[in-house]
N, C-alpha and C positions, 0 to 999 in steps of 0.2 A: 676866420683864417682858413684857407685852404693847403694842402699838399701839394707839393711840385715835384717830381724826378730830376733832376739834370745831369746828361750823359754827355761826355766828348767822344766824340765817334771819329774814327778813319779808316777811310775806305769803309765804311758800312760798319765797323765794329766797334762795340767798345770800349776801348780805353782808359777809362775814368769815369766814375757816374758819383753822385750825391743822393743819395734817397731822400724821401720825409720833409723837404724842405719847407717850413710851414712860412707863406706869403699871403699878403690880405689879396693882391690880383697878378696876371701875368706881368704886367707894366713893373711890378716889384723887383722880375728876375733879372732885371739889366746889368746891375753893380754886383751880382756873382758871375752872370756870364763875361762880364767883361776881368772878373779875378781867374776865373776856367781860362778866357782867351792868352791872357798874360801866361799863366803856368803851363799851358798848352801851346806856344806859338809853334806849331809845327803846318807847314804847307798838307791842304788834302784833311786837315782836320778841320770837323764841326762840334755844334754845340744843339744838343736837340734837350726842349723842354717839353716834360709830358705831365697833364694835370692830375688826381685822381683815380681819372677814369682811364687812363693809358693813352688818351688825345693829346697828338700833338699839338702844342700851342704854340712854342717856337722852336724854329730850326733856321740856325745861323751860321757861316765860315768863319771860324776864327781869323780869320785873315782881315773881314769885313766888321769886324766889331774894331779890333786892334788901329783899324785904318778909322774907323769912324771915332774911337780916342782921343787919337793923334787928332784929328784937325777940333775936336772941340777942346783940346790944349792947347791950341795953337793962337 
């Protein structure tokens, strides 16, 4: 298992972050960023994942998770 950070950031800053997050890969951190997008839905806010080593692995718009939800609810 590895370690993840996950920060909401707007405008460049942060927001909210999660430390220590221990996942078996990146592919794991989708059903938290998508719990960060719901508690988060603010326009101009993202969702940046950093592994470890302070690399980023993903960086998303909450706005684009939220929407991407929605139609796999639909």
């Amino acid at each position: 298992m590895h370690l993840y950070d996950f920060e909401v950031l707007m405008d460049g800053a942060v927001v909210a972050a999660e430390r220590a997050v221990r996942l078996f890969d990146p592919r794991a951190a989708w059903p938290e960023i998508a719990r960060l997008a719901k508690r988060h839905d603010q326009p101009r806010c993202k969702i940046r994942v950093k592994d470890e080593s302070g690399r980023i692995v993903i960086l998303t718009g909450v706005v684009s998770v939220l929407r991407h939800a929605r139609t796999l609810a639909a």
